[in-house]
C-alpha positions as CSV (number, residue, x, y, z in Angstrom):
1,X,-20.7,-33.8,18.2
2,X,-17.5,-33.8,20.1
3,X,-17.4,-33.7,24.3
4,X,-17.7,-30.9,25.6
5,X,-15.0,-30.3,27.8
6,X,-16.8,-27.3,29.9
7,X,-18.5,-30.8,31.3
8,X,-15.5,-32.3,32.5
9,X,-15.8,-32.5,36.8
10,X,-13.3,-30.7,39.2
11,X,-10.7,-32.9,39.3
12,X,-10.7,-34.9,42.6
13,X,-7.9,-33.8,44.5
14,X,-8.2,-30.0,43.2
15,X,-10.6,-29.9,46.0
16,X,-8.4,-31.4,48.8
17,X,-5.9,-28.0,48.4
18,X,-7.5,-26.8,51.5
19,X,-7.2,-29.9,53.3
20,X,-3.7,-29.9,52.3
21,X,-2.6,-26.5,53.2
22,X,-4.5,-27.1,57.1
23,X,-2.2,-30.1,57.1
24,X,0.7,-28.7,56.2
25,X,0.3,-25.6,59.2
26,X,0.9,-28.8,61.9
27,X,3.9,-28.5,63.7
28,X,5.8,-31.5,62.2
29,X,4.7,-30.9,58.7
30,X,2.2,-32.1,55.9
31,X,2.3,-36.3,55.7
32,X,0.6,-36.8,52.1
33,X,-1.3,-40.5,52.2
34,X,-3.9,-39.1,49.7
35,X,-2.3,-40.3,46.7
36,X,-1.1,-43.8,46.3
37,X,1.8,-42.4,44.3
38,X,5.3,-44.8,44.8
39,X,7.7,-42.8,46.9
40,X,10.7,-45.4,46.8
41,X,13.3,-45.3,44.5
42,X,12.8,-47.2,41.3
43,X,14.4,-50.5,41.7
44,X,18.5,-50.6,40.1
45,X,17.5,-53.3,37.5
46,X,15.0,-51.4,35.6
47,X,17.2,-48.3,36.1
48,X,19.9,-49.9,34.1
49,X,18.2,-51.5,31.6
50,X,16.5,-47.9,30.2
51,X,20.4,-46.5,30.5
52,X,21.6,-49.3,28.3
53,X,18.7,-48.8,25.8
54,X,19.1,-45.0,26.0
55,X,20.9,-45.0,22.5
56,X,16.9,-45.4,21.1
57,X,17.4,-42.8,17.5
58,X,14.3,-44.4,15.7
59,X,10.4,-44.9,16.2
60,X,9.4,-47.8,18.6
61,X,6.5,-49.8,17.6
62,X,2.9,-49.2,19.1
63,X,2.5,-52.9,19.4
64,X,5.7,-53.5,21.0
65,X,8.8,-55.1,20.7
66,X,8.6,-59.0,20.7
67,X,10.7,-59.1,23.9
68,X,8.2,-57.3,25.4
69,X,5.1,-58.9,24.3
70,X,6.8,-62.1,24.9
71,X,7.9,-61.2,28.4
72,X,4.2,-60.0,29.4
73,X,3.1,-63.5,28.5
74,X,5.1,-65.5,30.3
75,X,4.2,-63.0,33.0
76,X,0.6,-63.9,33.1
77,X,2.0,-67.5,32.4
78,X,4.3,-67.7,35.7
79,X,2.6,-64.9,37.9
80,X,-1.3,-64.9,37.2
81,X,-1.6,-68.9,36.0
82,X,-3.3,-67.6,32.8
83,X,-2.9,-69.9,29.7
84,X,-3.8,-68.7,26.0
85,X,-2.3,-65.9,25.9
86,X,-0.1,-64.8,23.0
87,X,1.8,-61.9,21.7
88,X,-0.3,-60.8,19.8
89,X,-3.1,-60.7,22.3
90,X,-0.8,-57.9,23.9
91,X,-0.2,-53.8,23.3
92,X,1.6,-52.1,25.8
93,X,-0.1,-48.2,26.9
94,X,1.2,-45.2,28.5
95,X,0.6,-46.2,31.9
96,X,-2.9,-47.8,33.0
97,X,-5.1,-44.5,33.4
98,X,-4.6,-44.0,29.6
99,X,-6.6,-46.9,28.4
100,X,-8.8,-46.6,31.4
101,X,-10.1,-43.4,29.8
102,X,-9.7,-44.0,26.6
103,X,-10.6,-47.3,26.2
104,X,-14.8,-46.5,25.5
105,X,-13.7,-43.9,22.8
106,X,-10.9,-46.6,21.2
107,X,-13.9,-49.3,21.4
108,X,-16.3,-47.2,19.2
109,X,-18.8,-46.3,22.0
110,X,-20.6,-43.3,21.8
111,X,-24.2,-42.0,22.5
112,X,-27.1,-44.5,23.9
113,X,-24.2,-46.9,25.1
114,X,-23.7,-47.9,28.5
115,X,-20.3,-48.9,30.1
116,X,-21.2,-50.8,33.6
117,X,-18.2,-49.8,36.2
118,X,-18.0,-50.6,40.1
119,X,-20.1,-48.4,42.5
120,X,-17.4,-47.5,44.5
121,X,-14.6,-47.1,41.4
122,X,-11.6,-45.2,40.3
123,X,-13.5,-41.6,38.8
124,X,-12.0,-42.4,35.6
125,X,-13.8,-45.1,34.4
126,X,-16.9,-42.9,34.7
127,X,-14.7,-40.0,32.5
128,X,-13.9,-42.3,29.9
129,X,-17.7,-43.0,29.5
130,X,-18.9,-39.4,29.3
131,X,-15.5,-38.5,26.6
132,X,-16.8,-40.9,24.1
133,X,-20.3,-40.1,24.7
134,X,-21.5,-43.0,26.1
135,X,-23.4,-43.3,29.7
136,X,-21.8,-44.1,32.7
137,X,-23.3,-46.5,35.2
138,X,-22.5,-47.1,38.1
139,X,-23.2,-51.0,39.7
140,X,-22.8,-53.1,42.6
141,X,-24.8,-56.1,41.0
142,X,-25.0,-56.8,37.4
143,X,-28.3,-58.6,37.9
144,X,-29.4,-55.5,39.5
145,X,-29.6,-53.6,35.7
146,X,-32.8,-52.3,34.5
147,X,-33.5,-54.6,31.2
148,X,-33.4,-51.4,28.7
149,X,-30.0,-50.4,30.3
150,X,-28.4,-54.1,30.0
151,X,-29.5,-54.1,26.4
152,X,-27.2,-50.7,26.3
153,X,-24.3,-51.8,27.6
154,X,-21.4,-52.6,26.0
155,X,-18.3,-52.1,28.2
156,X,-18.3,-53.2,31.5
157,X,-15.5,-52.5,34.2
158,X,-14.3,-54.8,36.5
159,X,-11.2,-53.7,39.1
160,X,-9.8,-55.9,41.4
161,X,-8.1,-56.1,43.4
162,X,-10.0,-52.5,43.9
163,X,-9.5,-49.2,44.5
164,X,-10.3,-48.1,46.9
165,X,-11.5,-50.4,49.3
166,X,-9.4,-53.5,48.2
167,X,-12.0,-56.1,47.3
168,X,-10.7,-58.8,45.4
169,X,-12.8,-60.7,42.8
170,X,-12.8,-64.5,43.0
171,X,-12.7,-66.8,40.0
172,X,-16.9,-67.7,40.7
173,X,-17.5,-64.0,40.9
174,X,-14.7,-63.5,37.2
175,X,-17.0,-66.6,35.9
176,X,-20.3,-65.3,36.4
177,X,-19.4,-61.4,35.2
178,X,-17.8,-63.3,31.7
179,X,-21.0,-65.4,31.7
180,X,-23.5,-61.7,31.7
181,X,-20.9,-60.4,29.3
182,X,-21.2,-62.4,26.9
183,X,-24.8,-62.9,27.0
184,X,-25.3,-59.0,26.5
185,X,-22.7,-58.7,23.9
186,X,-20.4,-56.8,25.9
187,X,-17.0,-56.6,26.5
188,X,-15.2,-56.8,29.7
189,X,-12.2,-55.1,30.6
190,X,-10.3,-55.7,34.1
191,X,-8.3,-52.9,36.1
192,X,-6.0,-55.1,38.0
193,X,-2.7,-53.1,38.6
194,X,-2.8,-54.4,42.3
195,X,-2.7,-57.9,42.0
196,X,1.2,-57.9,43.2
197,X,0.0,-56.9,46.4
198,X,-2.6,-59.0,48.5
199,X,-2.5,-58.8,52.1
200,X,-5.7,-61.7,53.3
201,X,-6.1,-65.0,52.3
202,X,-7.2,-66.6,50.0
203,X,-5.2,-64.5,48.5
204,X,-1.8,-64.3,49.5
205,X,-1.8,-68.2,49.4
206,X,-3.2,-68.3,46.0
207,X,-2.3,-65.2,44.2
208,X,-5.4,-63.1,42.7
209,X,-7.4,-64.7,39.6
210,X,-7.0,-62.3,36.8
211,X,-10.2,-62.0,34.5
212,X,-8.2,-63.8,31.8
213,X,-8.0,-66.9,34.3
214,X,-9.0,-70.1,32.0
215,X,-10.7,-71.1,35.3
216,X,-13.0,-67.7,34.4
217,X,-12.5,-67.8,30.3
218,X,-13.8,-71.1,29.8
219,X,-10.4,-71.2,28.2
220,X,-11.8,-68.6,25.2
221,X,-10.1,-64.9,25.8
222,X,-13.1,-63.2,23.0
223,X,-14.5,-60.1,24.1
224,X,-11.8,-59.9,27.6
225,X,-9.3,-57.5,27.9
226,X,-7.0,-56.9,30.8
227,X,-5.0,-53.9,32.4
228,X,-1.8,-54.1,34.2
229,X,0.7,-51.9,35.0
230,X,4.6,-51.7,36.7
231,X,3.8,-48.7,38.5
232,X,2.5,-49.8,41.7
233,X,5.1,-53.6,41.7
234,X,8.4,-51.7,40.1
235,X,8.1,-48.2,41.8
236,X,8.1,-47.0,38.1
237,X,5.2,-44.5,37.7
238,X,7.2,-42.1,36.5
239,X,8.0,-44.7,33.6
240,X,4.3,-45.3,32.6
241,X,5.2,-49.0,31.9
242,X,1.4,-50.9,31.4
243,X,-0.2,-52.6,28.9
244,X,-3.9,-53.9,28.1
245,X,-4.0,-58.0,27.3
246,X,-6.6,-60.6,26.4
247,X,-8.7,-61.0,23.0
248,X,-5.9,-60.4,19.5
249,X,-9.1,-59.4,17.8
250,X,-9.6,-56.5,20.5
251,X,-5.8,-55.9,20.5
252,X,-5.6,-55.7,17.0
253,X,-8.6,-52.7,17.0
254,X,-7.0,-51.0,19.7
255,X,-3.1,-51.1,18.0
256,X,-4.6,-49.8,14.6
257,X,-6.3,-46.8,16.2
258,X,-3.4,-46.2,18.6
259,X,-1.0,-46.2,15.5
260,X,-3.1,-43.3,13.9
261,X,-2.3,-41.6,16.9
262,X,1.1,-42.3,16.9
263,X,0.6,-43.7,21.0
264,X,3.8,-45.7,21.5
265,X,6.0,-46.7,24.8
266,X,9.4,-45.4,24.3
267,X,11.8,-47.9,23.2
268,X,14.1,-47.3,26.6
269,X,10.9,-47.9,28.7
270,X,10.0,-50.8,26.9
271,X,13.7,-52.6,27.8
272,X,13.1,-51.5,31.6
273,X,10.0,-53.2,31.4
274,X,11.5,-56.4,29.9
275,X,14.0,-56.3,32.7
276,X,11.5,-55.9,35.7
277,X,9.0,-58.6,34.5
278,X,12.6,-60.6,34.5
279,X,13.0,-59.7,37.9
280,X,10.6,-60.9,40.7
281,X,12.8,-60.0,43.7
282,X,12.4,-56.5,43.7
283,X,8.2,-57.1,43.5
284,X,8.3,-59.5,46.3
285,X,11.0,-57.4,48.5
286,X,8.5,-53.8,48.0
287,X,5.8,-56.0,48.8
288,X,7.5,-56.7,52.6
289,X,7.9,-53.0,52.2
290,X,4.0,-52.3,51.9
291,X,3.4,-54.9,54.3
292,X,5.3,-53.6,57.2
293,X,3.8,-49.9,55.9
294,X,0.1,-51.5,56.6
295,X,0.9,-53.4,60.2
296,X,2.4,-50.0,61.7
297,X,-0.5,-47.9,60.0
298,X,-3.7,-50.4,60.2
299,X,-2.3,-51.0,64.4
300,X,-2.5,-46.9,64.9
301,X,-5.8,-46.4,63.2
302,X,-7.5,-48.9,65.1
303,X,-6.3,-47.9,68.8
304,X,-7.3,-44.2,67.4
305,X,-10.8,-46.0,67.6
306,X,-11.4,-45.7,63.9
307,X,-12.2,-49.3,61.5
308,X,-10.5,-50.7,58.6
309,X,-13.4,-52.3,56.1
310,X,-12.5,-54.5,53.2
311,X,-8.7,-53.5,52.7
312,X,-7.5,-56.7,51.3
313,X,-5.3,-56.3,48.4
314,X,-3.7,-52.9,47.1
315,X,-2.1,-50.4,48.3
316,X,-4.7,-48.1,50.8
317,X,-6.7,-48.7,53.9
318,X,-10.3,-47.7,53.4
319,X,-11.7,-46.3,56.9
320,X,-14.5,-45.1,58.6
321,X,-15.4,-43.9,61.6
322,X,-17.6,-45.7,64.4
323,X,-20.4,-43.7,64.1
324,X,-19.8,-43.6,60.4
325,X,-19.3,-39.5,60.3
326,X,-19.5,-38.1,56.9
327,X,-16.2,-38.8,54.7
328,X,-15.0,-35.2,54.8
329,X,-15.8,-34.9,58.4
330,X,-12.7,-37.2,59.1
331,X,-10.7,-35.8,56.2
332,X,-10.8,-32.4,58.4
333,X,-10.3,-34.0,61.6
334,X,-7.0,-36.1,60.4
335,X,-5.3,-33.3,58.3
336,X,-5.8,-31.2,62.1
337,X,-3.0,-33.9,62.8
338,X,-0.9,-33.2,59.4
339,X,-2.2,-36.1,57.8
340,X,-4.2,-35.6,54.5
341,X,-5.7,-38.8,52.8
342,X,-8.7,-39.0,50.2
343,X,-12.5,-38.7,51.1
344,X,-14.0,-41.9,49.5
345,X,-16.8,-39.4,47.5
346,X,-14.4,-39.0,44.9
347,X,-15.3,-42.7,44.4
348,X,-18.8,-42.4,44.1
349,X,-21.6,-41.3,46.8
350,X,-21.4,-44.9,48.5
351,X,-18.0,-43.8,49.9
352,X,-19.7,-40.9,51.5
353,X,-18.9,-42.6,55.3
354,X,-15.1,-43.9,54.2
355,X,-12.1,-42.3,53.5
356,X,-8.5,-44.2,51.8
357,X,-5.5,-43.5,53.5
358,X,-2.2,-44.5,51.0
359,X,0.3,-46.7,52.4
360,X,2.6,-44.8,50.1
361,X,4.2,-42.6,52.4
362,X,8.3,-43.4,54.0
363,X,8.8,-45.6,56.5
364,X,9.9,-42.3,58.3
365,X,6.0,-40.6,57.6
366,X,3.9,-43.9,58.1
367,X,5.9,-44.0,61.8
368,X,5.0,-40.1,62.2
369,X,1.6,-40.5,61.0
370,X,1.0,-43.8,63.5
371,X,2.6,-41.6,66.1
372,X,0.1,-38.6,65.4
373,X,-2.7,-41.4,65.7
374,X,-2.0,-42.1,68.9
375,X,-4.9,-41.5,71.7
């Protein structure tokens, strides 16, 4: 029985057009922070590295070239102190949202399975449930399941730093979500294309564990898989440059499906993505750029009298009011100033008092939005 896609929800930000169009009637124009979308230019060294490899006549692999699976692993080697990793533990994806909704369906899951994501999470990690038939459930606690559901489930999502609220997950809290894992039989797959971009300590000090962290592994990658992409660090969204990593068994299941499907990275995309993990100037210089984004931002929000929660990696700021007014309540009142951001019920009803604001607009918009802000 295939999905039915008469079941598939409104998509999100469908329902923010009338936000939008209210926002874009203010006198100085519509400033768009409800996408965390890149808006500045892709960085020269991965713009000249997909030129060079333009000349690209023949099929690229679906596992990758060996530059590229070799540069992802001294990535996590270098920039997330993971160990263990090896090429063949790695397949690069169409962007991150690809194997985010696919990943259930490539996995084998289907009807009376139950993949485990965040409570307040990305909507497609619930998607990806429902389009291979499996249930979605959403969790705050793992020890929290119903027994009959935690003998069900088989995937479980972790995302952190998250979206939207910018939790990060410590290497006690990785340890003890590998530990239930592995007890239940299930595998556990990480979201972590913010980790580039912490903004509290621990954190910025000591960059943020990935789930494939030997401190978190035990050393042993079975049943872990974890998502990365160069959208968010390399300003390259428009290259969907990501890749899934962890357990070679895993990888190997995913790569034989995905060559049935004939789902490969373009070879010229594959060189621009050797040339940016070469590169960790441009990360660390957009990162300064983000930064200074957030101080101007966070500063205007809170002299408007409204409160950043969580917020401490990634690229939003996730808001509420002080009396805690219902999410689209403020989504109204903020796009009366031309500003539209994202009501934090598309991330599940416990968003319902929070909205995210994107620090992904121009130095010119975040300065106009603070001004806007002003009391």
């Amino acid at each position: 029985m295939g999905f039915d896609l008469g079941a598939l929800p409104v998509f999100p930000w469908d329902l923010l057009e009338p936000y939008k169009a209210q926002a874009a009637a203010h006198p100085g124009g519509l400033i768009d922070l409800s996408v965390g979308t890149p808006v500045d230019p892709t960085p020269p060294v991965l713009q000249q590295a997909l030129v060079a490899a333009a000349d690209s006549p023949g099929y690229p692999a679906t596992i990758g070239s060996p530059a590229l699976r070799g540069a992802i692993v001294h990535h996590y080697e270098q920039a997330r102190g993971v160990t263990g990793l090896t090429p063949d533990g790695v397949l690069p994806t169409l962007g991150s949202k690809e194997m985010v909704a696919l990943l259930p369906s490539l996995l084998g899951l289907g009807p009376g399975d139950v993949v485990v994501h965040p409570h307040i999470a990305y909507p497609t990690y619930d998607l990806g449930a429902r389009l291979a038939g499996a249930t979605p459930w959403p969790c705050a606690h793992l020890d929290g399941l119903p027994p009959d559901v935690a003998a069900r489930v088989k995937l479980v999502w972790v995302n952190s730093p998250a979206n939207p609220h910018g939790a990060v997950l410590g290497v006690d809290e990785l340890t003890a979500v590998v530990a239930w894992a592995r007890q239940h039989g299930a595998v556990v797959a990480a979201d972590e294309c913010y980790a580039a971009l912490p903004w509290a300590e621990p954190w910025v000090t000591q960059g943020v564990p990935s789930l494939l962290d030997p401190r978190a592994t035990g050393g042993d990658l079975a049943g872990l898989l974890a998502l990365y992409s160069l959208s968010k660090q390399s300003n390259a969204a428009g290259y969907r440059a990501a890749w899934v990593a962890g357990d070679p068994a895993l990888i190997k299941r995913l790569a034989a499906v995905r060559k049935h499907m004939g789902m490969m990275m373009p070879g010229p995309v594959q060189a621009a993505a050797v040339a940016a993990l070469a590169d960790g100037a441009h990360v660390a210089a957009q990162r300064q750029l983000y930064g200074r984004r957030r101080r101007v931002l966070a500063a205007a929000l809170t002299e408007a009298g409204l409160a950043i929660e969580g917020s401490q990696a990634g690229l939003y700021l996730w808001v509420t009011t002080a009396d805690r007014q219902d999410a689209w309540a403020t989504v109204a009142a903020l796009a009366d100033l031309g500003i539209l951001v994202a009501p934090g019920t598309f991330y599940g009803e416990a968003g319902a008092q929070h909205v995210r604001i994107a620090l992904t607009g121009s130095d010119q918009q975040i300065a106009e939005a603070a001004a806007r802000l002003a009391p």
